[in-house]
C-alpha distance (Angstrom), angle and dihedral (degrees) to the residues before:
residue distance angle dihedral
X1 . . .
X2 3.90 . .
X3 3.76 111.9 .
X4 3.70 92.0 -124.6
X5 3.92 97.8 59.0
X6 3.75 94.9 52.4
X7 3.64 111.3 111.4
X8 4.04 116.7 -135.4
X9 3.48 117.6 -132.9
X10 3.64 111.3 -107.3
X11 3.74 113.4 -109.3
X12 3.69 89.9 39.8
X13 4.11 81.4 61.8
X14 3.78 89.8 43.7
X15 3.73 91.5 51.3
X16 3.56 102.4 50.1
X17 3.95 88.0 38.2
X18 3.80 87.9 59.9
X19 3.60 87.2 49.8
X20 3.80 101.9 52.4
X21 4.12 82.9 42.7
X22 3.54 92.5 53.5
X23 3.72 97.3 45.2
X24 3.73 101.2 35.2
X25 4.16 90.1 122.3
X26 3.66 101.0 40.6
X27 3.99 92.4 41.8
X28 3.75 95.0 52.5
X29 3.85 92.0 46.4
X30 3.79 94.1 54.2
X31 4.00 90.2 48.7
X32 3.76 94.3 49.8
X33 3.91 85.6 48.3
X34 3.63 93.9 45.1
X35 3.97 88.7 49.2
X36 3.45 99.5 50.2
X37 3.81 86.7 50.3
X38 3.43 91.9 59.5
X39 3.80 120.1 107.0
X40 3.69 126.1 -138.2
X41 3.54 107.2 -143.8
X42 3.76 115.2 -5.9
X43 3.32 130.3 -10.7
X44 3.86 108.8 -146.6
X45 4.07 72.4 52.4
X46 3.99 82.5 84.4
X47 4.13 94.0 57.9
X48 3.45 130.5 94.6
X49 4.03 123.7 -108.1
X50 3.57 86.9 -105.5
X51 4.02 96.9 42.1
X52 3.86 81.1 52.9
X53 3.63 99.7 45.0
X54 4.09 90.4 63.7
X55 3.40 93.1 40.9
X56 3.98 95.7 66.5
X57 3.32 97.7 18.7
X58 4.11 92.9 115.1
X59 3.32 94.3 38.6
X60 3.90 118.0 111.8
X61 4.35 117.0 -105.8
X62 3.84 95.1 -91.5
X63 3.67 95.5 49.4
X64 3.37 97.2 38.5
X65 4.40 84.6 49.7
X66 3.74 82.1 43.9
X67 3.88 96.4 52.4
X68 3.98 94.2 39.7
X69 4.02 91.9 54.9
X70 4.32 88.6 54.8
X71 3.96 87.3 -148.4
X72 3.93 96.1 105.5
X73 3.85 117.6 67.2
X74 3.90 117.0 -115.5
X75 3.89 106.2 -133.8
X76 4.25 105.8 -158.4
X77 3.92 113.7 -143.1
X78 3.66 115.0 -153.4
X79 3.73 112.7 -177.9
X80 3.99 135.8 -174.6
X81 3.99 86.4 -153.9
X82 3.94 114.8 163.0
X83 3.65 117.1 139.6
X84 3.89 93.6 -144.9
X85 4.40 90.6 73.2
X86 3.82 94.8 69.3
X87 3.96 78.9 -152.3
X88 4.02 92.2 64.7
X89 3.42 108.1 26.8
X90 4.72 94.0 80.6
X91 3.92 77.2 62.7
X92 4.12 89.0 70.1
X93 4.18 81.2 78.2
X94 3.93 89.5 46.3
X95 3.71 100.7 89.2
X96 3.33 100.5 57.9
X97 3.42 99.4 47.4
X98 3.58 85.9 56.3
X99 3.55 105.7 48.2
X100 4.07 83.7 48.9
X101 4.01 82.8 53.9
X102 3.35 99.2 44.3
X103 4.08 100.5 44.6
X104 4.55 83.4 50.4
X105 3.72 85.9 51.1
X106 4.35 93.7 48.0
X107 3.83 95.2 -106.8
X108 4.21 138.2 106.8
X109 3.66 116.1 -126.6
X110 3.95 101.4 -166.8
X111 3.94 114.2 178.5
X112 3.73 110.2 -109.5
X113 3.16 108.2 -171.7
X114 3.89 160.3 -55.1
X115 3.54 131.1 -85.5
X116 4.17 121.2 -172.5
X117 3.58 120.6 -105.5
X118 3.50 123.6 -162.4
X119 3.54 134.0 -180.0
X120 4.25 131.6 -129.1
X121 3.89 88.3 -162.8
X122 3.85 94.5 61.4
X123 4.44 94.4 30.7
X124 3.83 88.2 46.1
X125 4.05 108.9 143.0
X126 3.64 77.9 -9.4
X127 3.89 126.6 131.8
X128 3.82 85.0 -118.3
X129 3.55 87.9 65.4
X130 3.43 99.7 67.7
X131 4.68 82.3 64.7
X132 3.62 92.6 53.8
X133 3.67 108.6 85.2
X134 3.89 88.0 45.0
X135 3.89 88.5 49.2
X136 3.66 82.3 76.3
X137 3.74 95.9 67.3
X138 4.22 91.2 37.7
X139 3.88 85.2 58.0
X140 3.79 95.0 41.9
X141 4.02 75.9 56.3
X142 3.38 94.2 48.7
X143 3.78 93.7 51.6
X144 4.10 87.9 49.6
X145 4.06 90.4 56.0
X146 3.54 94.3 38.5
X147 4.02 88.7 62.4
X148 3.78 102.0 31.2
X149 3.28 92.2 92.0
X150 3.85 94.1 83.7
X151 3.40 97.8 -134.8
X152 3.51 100.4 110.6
X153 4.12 124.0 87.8
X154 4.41 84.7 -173.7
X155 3.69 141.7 -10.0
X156 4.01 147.5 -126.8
X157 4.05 108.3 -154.8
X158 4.17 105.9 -160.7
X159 3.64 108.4 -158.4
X160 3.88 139.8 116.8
X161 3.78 116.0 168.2
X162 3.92 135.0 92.3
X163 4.34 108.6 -76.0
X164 3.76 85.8 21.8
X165 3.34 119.7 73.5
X166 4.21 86.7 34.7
X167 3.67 82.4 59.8
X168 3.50 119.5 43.1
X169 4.44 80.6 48.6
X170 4.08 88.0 53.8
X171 3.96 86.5 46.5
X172 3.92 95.3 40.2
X173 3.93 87.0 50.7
X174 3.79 90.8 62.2
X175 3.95 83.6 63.4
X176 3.86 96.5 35.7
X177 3.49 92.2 138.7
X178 3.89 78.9 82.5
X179 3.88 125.5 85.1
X180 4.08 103.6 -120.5
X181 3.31 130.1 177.4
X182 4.00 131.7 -163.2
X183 3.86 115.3 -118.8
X184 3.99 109.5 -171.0
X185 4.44 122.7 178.9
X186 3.48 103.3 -139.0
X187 4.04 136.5 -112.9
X188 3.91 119.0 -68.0
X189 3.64 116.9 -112.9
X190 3.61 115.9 -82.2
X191 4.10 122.7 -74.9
X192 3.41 137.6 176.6
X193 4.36 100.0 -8.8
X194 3.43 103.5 -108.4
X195 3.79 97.5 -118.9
X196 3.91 88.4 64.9
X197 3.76 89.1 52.5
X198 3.77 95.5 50.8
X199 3.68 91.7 47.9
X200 3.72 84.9 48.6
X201 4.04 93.0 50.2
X202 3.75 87.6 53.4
X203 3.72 102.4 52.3
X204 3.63 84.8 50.0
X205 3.94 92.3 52.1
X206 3.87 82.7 52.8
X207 3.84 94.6 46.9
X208 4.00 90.6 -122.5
X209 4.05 84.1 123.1
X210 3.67 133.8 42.0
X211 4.05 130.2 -126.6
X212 4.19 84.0 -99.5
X213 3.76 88.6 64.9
X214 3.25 103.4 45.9
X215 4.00 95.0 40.4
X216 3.76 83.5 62.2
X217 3.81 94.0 44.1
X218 4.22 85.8 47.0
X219 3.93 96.4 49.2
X220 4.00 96.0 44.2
X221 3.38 87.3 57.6
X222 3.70 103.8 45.1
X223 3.59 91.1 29.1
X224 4.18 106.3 132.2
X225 3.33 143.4 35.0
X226 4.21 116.1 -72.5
X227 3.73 140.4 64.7
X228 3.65 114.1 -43.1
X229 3.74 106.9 -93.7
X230 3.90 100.8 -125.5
X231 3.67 119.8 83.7
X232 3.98 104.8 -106.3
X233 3.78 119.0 127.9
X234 3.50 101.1 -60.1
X235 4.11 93.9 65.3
X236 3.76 86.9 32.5
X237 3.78 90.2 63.7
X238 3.93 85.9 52.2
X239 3.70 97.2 59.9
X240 3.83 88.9 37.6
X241 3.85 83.1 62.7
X242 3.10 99.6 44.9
X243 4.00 101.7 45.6
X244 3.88 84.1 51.7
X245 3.65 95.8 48.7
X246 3.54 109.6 -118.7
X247 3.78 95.0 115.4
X248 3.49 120.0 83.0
X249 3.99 107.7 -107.3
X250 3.94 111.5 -63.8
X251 3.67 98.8 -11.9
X252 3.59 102.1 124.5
X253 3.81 100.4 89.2
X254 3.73 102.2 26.8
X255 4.02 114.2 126.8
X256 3.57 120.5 -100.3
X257 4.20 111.0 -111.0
X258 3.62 102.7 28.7
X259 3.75 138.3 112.2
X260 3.36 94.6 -114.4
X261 3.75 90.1 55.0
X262 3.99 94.4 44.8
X263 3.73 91.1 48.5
X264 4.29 98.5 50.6
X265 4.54 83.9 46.2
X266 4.00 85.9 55.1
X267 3.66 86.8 43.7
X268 3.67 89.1 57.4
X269 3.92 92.3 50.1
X270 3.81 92.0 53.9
X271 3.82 94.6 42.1
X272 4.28 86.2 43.7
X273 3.97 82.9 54.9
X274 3.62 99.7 46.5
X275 3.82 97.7 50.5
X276 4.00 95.4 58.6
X277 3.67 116.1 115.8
X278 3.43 87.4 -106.7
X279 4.06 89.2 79.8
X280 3.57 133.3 58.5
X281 3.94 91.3 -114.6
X282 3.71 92.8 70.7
X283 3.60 113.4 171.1
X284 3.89 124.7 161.0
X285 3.73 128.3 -162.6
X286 3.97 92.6 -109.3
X287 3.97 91.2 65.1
X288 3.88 89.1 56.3
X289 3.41 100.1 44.1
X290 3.95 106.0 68.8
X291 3.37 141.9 116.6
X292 3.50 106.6 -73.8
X293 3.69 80.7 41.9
X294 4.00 87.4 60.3
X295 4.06 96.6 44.2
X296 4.01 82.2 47.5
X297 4.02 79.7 59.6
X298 3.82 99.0 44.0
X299 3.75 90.2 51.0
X300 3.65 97.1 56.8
X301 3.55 100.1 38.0
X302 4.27 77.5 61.3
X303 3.42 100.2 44.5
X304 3.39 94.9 53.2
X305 4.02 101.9 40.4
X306 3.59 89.0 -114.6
X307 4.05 135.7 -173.1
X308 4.11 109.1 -57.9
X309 4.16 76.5 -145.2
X310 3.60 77.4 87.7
X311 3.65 100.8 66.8
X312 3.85 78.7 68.2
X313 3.59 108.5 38.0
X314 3.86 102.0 34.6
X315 4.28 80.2 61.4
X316 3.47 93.2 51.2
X317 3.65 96.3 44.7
X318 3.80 96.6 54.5
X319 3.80 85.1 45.4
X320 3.40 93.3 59.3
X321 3.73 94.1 59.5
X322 3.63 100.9 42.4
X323 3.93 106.6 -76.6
X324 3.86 140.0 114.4
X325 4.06 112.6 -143.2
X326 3.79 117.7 174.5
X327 3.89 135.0 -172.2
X328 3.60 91.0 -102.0
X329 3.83 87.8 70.6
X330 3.65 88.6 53.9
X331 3.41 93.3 48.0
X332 4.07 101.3 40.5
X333 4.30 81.9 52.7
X334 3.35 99.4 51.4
X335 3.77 95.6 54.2
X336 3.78 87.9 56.3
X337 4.37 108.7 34.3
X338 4.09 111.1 67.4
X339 3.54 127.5 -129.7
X340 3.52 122.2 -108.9
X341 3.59 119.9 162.7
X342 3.66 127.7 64.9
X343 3.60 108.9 -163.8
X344 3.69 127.0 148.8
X345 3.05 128.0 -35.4
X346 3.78 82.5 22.1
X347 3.10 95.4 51.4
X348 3.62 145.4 -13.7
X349 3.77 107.7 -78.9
X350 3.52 131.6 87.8
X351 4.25 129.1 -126.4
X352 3.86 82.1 -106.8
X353 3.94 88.8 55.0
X354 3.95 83.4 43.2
X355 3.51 102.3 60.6
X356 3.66 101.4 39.3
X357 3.99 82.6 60.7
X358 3.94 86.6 64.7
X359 4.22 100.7 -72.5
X360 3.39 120.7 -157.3
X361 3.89 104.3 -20.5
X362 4.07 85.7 67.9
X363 3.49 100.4 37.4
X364 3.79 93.4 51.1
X365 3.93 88.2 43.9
X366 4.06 95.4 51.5
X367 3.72 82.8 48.9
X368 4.00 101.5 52.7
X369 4.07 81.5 45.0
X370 3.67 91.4 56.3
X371 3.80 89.1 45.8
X372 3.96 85.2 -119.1
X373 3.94 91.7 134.0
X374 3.31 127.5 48.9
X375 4.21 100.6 -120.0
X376 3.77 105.9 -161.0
X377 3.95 92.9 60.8
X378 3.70 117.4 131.6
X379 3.92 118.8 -103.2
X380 4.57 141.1 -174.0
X381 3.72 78.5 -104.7
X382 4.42 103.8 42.1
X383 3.36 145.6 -79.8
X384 3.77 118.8 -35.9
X385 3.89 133.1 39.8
X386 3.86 90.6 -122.7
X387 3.90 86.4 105.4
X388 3.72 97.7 58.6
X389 3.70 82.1 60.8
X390 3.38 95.7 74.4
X391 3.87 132.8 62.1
X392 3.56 130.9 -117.7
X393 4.26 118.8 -119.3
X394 4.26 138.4 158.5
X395 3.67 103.3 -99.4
X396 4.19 98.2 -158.9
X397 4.52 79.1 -30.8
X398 3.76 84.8 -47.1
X399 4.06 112.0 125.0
X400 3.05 98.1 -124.7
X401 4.42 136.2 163.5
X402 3.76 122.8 -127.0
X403 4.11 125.5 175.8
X404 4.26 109.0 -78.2
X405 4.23 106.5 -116.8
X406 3.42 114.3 -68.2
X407 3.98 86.6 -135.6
X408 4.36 127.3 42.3
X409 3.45 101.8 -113.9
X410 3.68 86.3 -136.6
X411 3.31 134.6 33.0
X412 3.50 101.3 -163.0
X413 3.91 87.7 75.8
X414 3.08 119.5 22.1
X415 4.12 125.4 32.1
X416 3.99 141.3 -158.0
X417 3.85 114.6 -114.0
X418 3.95 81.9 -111.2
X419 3.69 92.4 61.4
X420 3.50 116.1 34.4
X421 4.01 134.1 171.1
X422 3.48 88.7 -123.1
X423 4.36 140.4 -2.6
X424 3.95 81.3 -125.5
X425 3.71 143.4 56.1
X426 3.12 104.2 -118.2
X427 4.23 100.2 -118.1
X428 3.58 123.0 102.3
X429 3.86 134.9 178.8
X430 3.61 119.0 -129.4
X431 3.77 119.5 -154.2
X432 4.16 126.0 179.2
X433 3.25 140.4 114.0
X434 4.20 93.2 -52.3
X435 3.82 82.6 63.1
X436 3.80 124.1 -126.1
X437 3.27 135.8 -14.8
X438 4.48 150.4 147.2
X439 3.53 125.0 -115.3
X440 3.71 132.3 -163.8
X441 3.62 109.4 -134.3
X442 3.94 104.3 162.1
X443 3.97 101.0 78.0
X444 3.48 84.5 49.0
X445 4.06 133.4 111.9
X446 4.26 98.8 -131.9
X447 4.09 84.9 -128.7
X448 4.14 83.2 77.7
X449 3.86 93.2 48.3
X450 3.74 87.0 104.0
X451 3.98 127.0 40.5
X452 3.66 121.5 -173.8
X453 4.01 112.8 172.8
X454 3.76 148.3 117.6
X455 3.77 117.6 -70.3
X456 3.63 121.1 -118.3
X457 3.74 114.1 -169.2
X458 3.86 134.0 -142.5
X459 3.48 136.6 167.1
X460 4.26 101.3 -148.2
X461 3.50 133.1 12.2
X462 3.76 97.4 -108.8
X463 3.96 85.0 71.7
X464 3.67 90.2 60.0
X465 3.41 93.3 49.8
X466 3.59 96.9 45.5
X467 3.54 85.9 51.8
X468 3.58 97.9 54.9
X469 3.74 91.1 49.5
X470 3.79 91.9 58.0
X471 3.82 93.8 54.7
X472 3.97 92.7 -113.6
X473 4.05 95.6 126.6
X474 3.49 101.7 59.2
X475 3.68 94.5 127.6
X476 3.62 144.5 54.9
X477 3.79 116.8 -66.7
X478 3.63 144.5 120.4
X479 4.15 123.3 -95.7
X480 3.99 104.6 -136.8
X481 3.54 102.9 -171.9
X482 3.61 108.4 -168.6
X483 3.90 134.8 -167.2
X484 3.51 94.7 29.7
X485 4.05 99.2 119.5
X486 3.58 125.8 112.5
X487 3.91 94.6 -93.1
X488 3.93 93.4 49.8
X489 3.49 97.7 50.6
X490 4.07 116.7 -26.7
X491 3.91 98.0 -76.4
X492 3.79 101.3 -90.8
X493 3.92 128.3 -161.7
X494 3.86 111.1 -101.1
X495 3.57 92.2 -153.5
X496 3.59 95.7 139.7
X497 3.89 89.7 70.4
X498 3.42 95.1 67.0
X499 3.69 105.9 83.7
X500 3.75 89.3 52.3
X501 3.64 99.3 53.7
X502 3.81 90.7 40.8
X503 3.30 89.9 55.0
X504 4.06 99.7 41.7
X505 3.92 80.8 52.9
X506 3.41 97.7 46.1
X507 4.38 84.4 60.7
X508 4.09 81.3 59.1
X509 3.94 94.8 -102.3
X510 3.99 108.4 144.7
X511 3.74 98.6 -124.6
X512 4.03 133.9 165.8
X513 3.86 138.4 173.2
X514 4.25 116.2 -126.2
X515 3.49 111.2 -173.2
X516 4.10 149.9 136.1
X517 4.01 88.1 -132.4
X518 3.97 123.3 84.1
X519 3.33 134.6 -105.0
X520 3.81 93.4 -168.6
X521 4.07 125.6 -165.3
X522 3.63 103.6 -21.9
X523 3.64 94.5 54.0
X524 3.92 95.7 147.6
X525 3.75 148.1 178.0
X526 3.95 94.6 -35.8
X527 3.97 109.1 91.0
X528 4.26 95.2 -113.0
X529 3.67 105.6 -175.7
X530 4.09 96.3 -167.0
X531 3.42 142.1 164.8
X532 3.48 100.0 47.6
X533 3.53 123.2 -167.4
X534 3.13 126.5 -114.2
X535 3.64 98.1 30.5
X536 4.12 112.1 -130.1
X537 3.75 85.8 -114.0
X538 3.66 91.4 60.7
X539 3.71 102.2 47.7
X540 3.91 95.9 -77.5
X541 3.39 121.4 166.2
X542 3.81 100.5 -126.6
X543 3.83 85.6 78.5
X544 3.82 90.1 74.3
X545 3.87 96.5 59.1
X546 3.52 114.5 112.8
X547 4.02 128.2 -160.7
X548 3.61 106.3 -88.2
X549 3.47 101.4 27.4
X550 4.10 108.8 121.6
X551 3.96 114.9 -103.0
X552 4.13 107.2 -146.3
X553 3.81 103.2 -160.2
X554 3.87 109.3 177.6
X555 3.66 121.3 177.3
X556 3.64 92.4 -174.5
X557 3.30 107.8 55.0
X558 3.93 102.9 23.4
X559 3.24 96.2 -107.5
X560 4.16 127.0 152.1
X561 3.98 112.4 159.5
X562 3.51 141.8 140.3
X563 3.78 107.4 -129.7
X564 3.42 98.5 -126.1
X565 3.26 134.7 146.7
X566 3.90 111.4 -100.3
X567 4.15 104.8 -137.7
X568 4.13 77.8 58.3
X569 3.55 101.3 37.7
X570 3.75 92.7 49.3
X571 4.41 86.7 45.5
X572 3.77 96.9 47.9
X573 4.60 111.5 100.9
X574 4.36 112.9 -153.5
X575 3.00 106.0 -108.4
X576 3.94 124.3 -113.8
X577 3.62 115.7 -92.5
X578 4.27 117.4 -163.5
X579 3.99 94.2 -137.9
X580 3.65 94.3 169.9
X581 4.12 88.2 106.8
X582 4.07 80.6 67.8
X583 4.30 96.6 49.0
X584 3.87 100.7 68.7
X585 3.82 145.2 34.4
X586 3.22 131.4 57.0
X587 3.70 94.5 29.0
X588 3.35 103.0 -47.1
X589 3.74 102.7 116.0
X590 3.87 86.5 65.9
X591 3.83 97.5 66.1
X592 3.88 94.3 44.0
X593 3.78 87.9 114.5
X594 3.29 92.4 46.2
X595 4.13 91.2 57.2
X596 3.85 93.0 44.3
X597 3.83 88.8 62.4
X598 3.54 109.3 33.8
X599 3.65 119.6 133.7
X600 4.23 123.2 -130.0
X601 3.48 126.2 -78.5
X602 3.81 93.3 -101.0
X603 3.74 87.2 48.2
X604 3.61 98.2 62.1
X605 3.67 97.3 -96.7
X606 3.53 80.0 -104.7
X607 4.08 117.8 174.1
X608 4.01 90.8 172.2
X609 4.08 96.4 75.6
């Protein structure tokens, strides 16, 4: 079926109609910025002799021949390389094969620069953790001063993991006149399943297993280089990528180290090279990035059970080229697309698992059949989504792109559009008196849909856990976990809780997590009501709860109040908090700007604008 003739389903339309409505100002004012950024010819045409001079002045003779002459495109490489994130370090072969690419194809690809990578796995309940939401604007930065140079007529961004890929896009958008394309590595090969390691977290939690044990359960399943297998926020970016279009065709889940892998990265180089504005197939990041573009995004991060990092970095995203998203859009969506994946922690599956059942080809194809997606978007590779539809394969070592599988080749993972997991999407907003916040609901048994249960009231995670530890929360109540919002202390994943509510639920207590801190991709079978808006820091309401007080958590109706009654609620003062633990050491005191003018949850937690 054409792409133009398929209908889209009608809240998806409302949605992203709201959307462009909302953001008709701020989206027309980035476009006529982006256009009159936008070169005609080449851009390093622009720069002095001298400005020119340094920038080729390593290069070898033909490049440097090349780059004088301003006929050849110059492709800019931006990489989050470090070998210590298994996820980044396969992209220490990328350049090459890129520059090789590129030179075949008539282009440069010079390296432009760096951009810092860290990883949530290894910062997790960490000190470090509290820098990692804000190392989303410092790459987004870094991705600004990498191509300010103006030497660049289009750009590859080489980056995978949770801040990163968020960042470099938010960065590359402030130069969207440019062409740039998305070059991920691939997930390692599968460990450890990820049910053994949760069961193996838990006993830990409950001291029925030493640190030996669970080192050994850790390492075999992060044990290689690649992507961590489960679907968190690093292999949520990936499909985000790819259901916008910014990935070459199919390469989201293709192994790190392989030919198939090598072959779609020099695809990117050639198709980086033949965009420029030197060509007559101009087409610059700002024209792929739009609305529809955005809802396209939304809609796969729901259908999939994605990260709840998303909630945040989707926002800032669209923010960052001219567009106003809110939770209600999340919210509205996910009553409407279905769910049908089921990958950890949704499940039991890995991506591995995921993409032999059919990947991203079939997933994006059920969805343009279901009219979840719109289908005439703009992509890195042309108009129309059609092409994400398919999957990529070595035709005779030729890259080549045949039809994904009619059928999932499992069913435990990955679902028609006929026969979903669920009508829904598994995200809901939750409005009351605490103020707003996003809840995970499709890890979860239905029998936890709806809390109701006295409040007991902390101000870091390490008091939970301490808690737990001394026997004090066997019983039904609800964690609030205050101070944990971007102002207080950057916003840091509470991962570590997790084993101990899993495993107080697990004894049949009703338990659930309120808080203004995240709890990221593998939010999981525990009812986690996070993000809450307005932080405590900023005036937020969750300050004023009080141990005791009763916690109404409901799922269904999108509820999250403390049942108290309102001449007290509206008397009681937060209390003050001594956060100055949280402003130095390992770092810290270098993003205390950053924290002082950090935007809400719903906002983006942006500190950039």
């Amino acid at each position: 079926m054409p792409v133009e003739s398929r209908q889209v389903h009608v809240r998806v339309r409302e949605v992203t109609e709201r959307i462009r409505e909302r953001s008709r100002s701020g989206r027309a004012e980035y476009l006529a910025r982006m256009d009159a950024a936008r070169q005609r010819g080449s851009a390093r045409a622009g720069l002095s002799c001298t400005n020119l001079a340094h920038g080729f002045a390593a290069s070898d003779a033909p490049d440097k021949e090349a780059l004088k002459l301003m006929r050849w495109p110059n492709v800019a490489i931006v990489s989050a390389y470090n070998d210590m994130l298994s996820a980044h370090q396969p992209l220490e072969r990328y350049p090459a094969l890129i520059k090789q690419a590129a030179r075949e194809a008539g282009a440069i690809a010079q390296f432009a620069g760096g951009v810092p990578a860290m990883c949530d796995g290894v910062t997790q309940g960490q000190p470090g953790m509290e820098l990692s939401l804000f190392s989303r604007d410092v790459i987004a930065m870094a991705t600004g001063v990498a191509l300010a140079h103006n030497m660049f007529d289009s750009a590859l961004c080489l980056g995978i993991c949770d801040k990163i890929v968020p960042g470099m896009l938010m960065g590359a958008l402030a130069f969207g006149h440019l062409p740039v394309i998305f070059v991920p590595g691939g997930p390692m090969p599968s460990g450890v399943p990820n049910k053994e390691k949760a069961r193996i977290r838990q006993l830990y939690a409950e001291g029925k297993v030493g640190r030996d044990e669970l080192l050994e359960s850790e390492a075999g399943s992060y044990h290689t280089a690649g992507t961590c297998t489960f679907y968190g926020t690093a292999n949520s970016n990936q499909m985000l990528m790819e259901v916008m279009g910014l990935h070459m065709p199919g390469a989201a889940f293709v192994p790190p180290n392989t030919r198939l892998r090598d072959a779609l990265t020099a695809a990117a180089a050639v198709r980086a090279a033949r965009t420029t504005a030197l060509g007559s197939e101009y087409l610059p990041l700002a024209h792929v990035v739009d609305e529809a573009a955005i809802v396209n995004a939304i809609v796969g991060l729901l259908a999939t059970g994605g990260s709840t990092n998303h909630t945040l970095h989707l926002v800032a995203m669209a923010r960052c080229a001219g567009m106003s998203v809110t939770w209600d859009d999340f919210s509205d969506l996910s009553a409407s697309v279905p769910l049908l994946t089921r990958i950890y922690p949704n499940g039991s599956a890995d991506v591995n698992r995921f993409q032999v059942a059919g990947g991203m080809g079939f997933l994006i194809r059920e969805l343009l059949s279901g009219g979840f997606l719109h289908s005439d978007t703009m992509t890195v590779v042309g108009k129309g989504l059609d092409a994400y539809a398919m999957e990529p394969w070595l035709d005779g070592g030729r890259l080549a792109w045949r039809a994904a599988p009619a059928s999932s080749g499992d069913l435990e993972v990955l679902r028609p559009i006929t026969a979903p997991f669920s009508s829904h999407g598994g995200l809901r907003l939750l409005t009351g008196n605490l103020g707003r916040a996003v809840i995970k609901t499709s890890a979860m048994q239905h029998e936890h849909h709806v809390v109701e249960a006295p409040a007991l009231v902390f101000n870091d995670q390490e008091e939970v856990i301490a808690a737990f530890k001394a026997g004090k929360l066997a019983r039904d109540f609800v964690a609030v976990v205050r101070f944990q919002g971007p102002r207080a202390n950057g916003m840091p994943e509470l991962h570590q809780l997790t084993p101990s509510l899993a495993s107080l639920q697990s004894k049949g207590y009703h338990v659930a997590l309120v808080t203004d801190g995240r709890m990221s991709g593998a939010s999981g079978s525990v009812p986690a009501a996070i993000h809450v808006t307005p932080e405590c820091l900023n005036g937020g309401p969750l300050g004023k709860v009080r141990d005791g007080d009763v916690i109404l958590l409901d799922c269904h109706t999108g509820v999250l109040e403390a049942k108290v009654p309102a001449h007290i609620w509206q008397q009681r003062e937060a209390p003050m908090v001594d956060h100055s633990h949280n402003e130095h050491g390992c770092g810290r005191e270098l993003f205390a700007n950053m924290r002082r003018v950090a935007g809400d949850a719903e906002a983006g937690a942006l500190s950039l604008m």
